[in-house]
Structure formats: structure tokens, C-alpha cells
C-alpha positions in Angstrom: 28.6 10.9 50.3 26.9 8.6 47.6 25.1 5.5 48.9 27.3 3.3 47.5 30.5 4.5 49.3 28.8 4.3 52.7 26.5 1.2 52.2 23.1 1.7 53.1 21.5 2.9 56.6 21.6 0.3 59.0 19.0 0.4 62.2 20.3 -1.5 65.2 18.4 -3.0 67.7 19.5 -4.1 71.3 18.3 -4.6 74.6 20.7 -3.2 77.9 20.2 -4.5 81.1 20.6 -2.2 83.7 20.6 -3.4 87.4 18.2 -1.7 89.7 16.2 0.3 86.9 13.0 1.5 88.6 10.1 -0.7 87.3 8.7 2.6 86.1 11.2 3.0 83.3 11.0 -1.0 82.0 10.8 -0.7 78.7 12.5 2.8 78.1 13.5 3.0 74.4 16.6 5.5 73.5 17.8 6.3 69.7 21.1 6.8 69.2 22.9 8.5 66.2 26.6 10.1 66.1 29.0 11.6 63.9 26.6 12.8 61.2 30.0 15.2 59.9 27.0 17.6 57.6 29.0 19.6 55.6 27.9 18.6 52.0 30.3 15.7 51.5 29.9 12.9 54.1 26.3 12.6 54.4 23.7 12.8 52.0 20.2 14.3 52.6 18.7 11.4 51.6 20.6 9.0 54.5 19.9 12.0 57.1 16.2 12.1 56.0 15.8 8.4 56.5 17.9 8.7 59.5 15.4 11.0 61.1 12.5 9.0 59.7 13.6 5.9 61.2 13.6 7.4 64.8 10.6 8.9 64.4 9.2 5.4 63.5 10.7 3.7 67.2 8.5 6.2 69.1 11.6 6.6 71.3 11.4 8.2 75.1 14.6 9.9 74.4 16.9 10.8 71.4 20.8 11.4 72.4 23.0 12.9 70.2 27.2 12.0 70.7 29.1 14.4 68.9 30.8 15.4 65.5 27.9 17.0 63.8 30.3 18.8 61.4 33.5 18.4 60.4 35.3 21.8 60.3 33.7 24.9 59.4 30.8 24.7 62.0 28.4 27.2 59.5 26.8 23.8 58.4 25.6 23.4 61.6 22.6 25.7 60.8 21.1 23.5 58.0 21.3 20.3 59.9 19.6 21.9 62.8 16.6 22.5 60.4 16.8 18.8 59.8 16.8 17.9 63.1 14.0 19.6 64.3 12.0 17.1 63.0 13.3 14.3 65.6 10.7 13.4 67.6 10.9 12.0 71.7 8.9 12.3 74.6 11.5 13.2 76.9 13.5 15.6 74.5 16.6 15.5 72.6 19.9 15.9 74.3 23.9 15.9 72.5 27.3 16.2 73.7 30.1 17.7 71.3 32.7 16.1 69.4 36.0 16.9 68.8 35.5 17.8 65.2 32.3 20.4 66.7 34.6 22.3 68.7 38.3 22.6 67.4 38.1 24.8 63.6 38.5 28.1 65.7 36.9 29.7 69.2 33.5 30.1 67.9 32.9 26.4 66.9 31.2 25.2 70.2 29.1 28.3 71.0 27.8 28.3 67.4 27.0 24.4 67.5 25.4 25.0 71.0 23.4 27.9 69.6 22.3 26.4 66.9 21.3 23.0 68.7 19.4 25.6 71.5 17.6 27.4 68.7 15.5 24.2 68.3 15.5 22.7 71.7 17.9 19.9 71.8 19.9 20.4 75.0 23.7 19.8 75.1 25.4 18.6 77.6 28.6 19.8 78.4 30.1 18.2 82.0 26.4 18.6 82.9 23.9 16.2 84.4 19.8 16.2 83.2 17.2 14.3 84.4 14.8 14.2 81.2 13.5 10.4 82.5 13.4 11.6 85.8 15.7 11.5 89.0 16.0 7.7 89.3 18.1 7.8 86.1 20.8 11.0 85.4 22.0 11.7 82.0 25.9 12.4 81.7 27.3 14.3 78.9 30.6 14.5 79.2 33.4 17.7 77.4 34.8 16.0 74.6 37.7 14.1 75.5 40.6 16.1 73.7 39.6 19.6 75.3 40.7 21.1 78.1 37.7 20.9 80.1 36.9 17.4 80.2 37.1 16.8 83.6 34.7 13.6 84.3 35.6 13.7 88.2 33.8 17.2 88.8 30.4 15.6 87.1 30.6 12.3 88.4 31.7 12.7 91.5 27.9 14.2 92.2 26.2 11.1 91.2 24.8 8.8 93.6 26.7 5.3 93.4 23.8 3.2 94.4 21.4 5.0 91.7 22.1 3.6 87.6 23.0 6.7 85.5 23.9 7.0 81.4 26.4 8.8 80.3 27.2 10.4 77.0 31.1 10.7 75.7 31.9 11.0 72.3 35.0 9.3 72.4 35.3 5.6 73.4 38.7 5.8 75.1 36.7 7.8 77.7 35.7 4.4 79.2 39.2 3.3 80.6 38.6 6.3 82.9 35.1 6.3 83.5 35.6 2.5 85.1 36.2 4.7 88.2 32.5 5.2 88.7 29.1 3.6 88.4 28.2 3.8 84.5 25.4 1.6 83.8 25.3 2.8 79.7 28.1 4.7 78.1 27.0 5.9 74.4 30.1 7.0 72.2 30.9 7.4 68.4 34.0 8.9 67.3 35.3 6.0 65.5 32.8 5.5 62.5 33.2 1.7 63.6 36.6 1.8 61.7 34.9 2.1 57.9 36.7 -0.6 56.9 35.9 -4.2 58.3 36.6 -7.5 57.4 33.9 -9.9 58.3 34.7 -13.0 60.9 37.8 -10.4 61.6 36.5 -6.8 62.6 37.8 -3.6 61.8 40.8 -3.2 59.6 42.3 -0.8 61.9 42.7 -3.1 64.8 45.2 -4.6 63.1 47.4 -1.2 62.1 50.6 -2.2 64.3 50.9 -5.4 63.1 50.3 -5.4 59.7 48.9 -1.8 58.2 52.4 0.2 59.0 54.4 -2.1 56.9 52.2 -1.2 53.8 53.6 1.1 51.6 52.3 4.6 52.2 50.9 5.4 48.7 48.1 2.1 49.8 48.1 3.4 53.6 46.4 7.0 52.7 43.9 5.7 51.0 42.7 4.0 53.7 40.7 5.9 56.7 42.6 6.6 59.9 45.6 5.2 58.6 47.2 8.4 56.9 49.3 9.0 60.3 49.1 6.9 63.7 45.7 5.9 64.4 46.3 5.5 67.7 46.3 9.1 67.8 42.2 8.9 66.9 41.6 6.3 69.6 43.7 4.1 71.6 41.0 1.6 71.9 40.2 0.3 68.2 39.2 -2.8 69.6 35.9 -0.8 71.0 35.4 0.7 67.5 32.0 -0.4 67.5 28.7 -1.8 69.2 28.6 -3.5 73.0 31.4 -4.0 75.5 31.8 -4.3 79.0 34.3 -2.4 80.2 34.9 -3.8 83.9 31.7 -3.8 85.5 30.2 -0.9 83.0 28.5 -1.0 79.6 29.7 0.5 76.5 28.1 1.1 73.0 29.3 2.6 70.0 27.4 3.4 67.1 29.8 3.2 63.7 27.8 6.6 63.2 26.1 8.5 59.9 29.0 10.2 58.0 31.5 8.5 55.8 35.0 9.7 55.8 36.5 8.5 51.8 37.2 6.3 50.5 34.3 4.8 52.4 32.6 1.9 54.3 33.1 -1.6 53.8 31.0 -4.0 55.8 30.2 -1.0 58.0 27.1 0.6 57.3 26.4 4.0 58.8 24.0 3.1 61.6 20.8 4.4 63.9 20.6 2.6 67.0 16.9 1.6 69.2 18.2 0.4 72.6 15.7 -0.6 75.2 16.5 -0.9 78.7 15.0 -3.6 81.0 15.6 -3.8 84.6 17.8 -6.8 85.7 18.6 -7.9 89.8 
């Protein structure tokens, strides 16, 4: 998608506290990116290229990857891995899938997987790695709409007392996840809503009160809003960056692809999060 119907690539910067975080991971800096949706039309080469560029200029321990890397046809999927292959980390690169990665037709996640295997970035599917070492597990979660997510079989095998991150591409994963210890949930899914007013928020937020009663020639032209939009997240109000959600942490990055008829006020992002130990 052209630059100027996505707005240019925005890099955040934050800094998570996470309590009990060995004093030998201090400092630990992740990069997050999601929905980049490669498929020739919602991401430019240009954006991806600086994307890539950008991370590679954090010096990051580890890159993590939350889902919707494609939007339908997965064949795309083998390109962007070429890409990718130039993302640089210390501890590796790992992903979960989105719902858009697995859903065209039966092949869509073992060709995604493949392809992300072919060049060493690990995905996570209800699995638990250790790429900073045992004091910290990394969740990736099954995608929220398939039949196999199941976050009680992975989690349940976690150690309460010891921090963990876990990786869902979809937000409203949260409300469950409160169950457990989750001391940094990284999500997309949402593309931060595309459309948001500033000193407001998203556009989207505000569907059931005001966005339904528009007439439905305006409504399709805006993202989400074709049918119910609760049907793409129940949350909006977590359509992007921090929240706590009870006594876990949330982040959402609004993510690289741009769905038409673009972004306003919501640039496509690449997040640098650091974590620092707090008592």
C-alpha cells in the first residue's frame, strides 16, 4: 500500500517491568512487529525494508513475530521469508500464526510454518521455548479462532512463581489468559483500529454507539465496519499499545499492513521493548 495511505513507519519505544526478572536478563531488548498481510497490496517493500532495517538497528536479544503474515493465499509467504531472513537477534527469531495465516484452505499453516522453518524462525504453536534461557519461557499461543487453541494444556506447565511472555495474536486472548501468570502478552490482530481520532482513540471503539447508525454506503468504506466488528475483536478498547489486564501486561502493536482505505493517526509500527526487573 502507498505510503501515504498508511502514514509512515513508526518505531515504538517502551520499557516493561517485570517483577522478579533475573538480574541477568536487566536490560533485555525484544522487537516486535505483526500483521505484515505480504501479498502485494498492504505492505510495500519499501516499509518492510525499513521495517527490517530498523530492528536490525536496536541490536535486539530477541525478535517475535504475532501473526497474519499474509492475508489469503499463503504462496506470498515465500517472498517475505527471503525478506525476513535478514532480521537479525541474538537469541533467534520466533512467531505465532494469525488467523488470516491459517484459514484460506488446509495447507495454509504447514506452508507458513515451512517457509518460516526454511530460514530459522521458530513458530510457536501451543509450544513453550526458552531462547533467553529457563528463568524466562516464551508462550506462543494457536491462534485464537482455531480449534486448537487450548491455552490451559501450555500454561498449565508453567511455573507460577517464575515471569514468562507469551505470544497471542489476538488481544481478546487476554480476558482468558488472566487465569495465569503473564508477565508480557504481545498481540496484533487489530492494526490499532486504522482509523483514530486524536484525544479520542480508535474510531471503532465507538461502532455501537455511533458507527451502526451511519448509513451503509459511508460504513464500508471504513475498516472493520463492513459487518459487526465485534466479530474481529471483542475488546477494541485494547486495539493498541499497553494495558494491564488484572495483574498482567498487555501490548499491541497497530502492526505493518494497511487494510484500505487506510490509516489515520495510526501509523504502521515496529516496537523496541526493554525489560527491567522491578520488586
Amino acid at each position: 500500500m502507498h505510503w501515504l495511505l498508511s502514514g509512515p513507519l513508526s518505531i515504538e519505544k517502551l520499557t516493561v517491568n517485570i517483577v522478579g526478572l533475573p538480574e541477568s536478563l536487566q536490560g533485555t531488548k525484544l522487537v516486535h512487529m505483526s500483521d505484515l498481510h505480504y501479498d502485494g497490496k498492504r505492505l510495500s517493500e519499501e516499509m518492510l525494508e525499513e521495517a527490517i532495517a530498523l530492528s536490525n538497528e536496536a541490536e535486539p536479544d530477541l525478535v517475535v513475530l504475532t501473526g497474519d503474515y499474509v492475508t489469503d493465499d499463503p504462496s506470498p509467504i515465500h517472498q517475505l521469508v527471503l525478506r525476513l531472513k535478514h532480521l537479525q537477534s541474538r537469541a533467534g527469531i520466533y512467531a505465532v500464526l494469525g488467523n488470516h495465516d491459517i484459514y484460506y484452505n488446509s495447507r495454509s499453516q504447514a506452508e507458513v510454518t515451512a517457509a518460516f522453518d526454511s530460514i530459522g524462525v521458530k513458530v510457536l504453536w501451543n509450544e513453550i521455548a526458552y531462547p533467553l534461557g529457563k528463568e524466562l519461557p516464551l508462550v506462543g499461543l494457536a491462534d485464537y479462532w482455531s480449534r486448537e487453541f487450548n491455552p490451559k494444556v501450555v500454561m498449565n506447565q508453567l511455573d507460577g512463581t517464575t515471569p514468562c511472555i507469551v505470544l497471542s495474536h489476538n488481544p481478546d486472548t487476554a480476558e482468558i489468559l488472566q487465569k495465569w501468570r503473564v508477565d508480557l502478552q504481545l498481540s496484533g490482530h487489530t492494526h490499532g483500529g486504522q482509523i483514530v481520532l486524536p484525544g479520542i482513540g480508535p474510531l471503532v471503539v465507538y461502532y455501537k454507539r455511533f458507527i451502526r447508525k451511519l448509513p451503509k454506503k459511508l460504513r464500508r468504506w471504513v475498516p472493520f465496519l463492513r459487518g459487526d466488528c465485534s466479530k474481529v475483536v471483542k475488546h477494541w478498547e485494547w486495539a493498541q499499545g499497553f494495558h494491564k489486564v488484572g495483574t498482567n501486561q498487555l501490548y499491541i502493536n497497530r502492526g505493518l499492513g494497511t487494510y484500505p482505505p487506510g490509516r489515520l493517526f495510526c501509523p504502521p509500527e515496529v516496537t523496541v521493548i526493554t525489560l527491567v526487573s522491578s520488586t
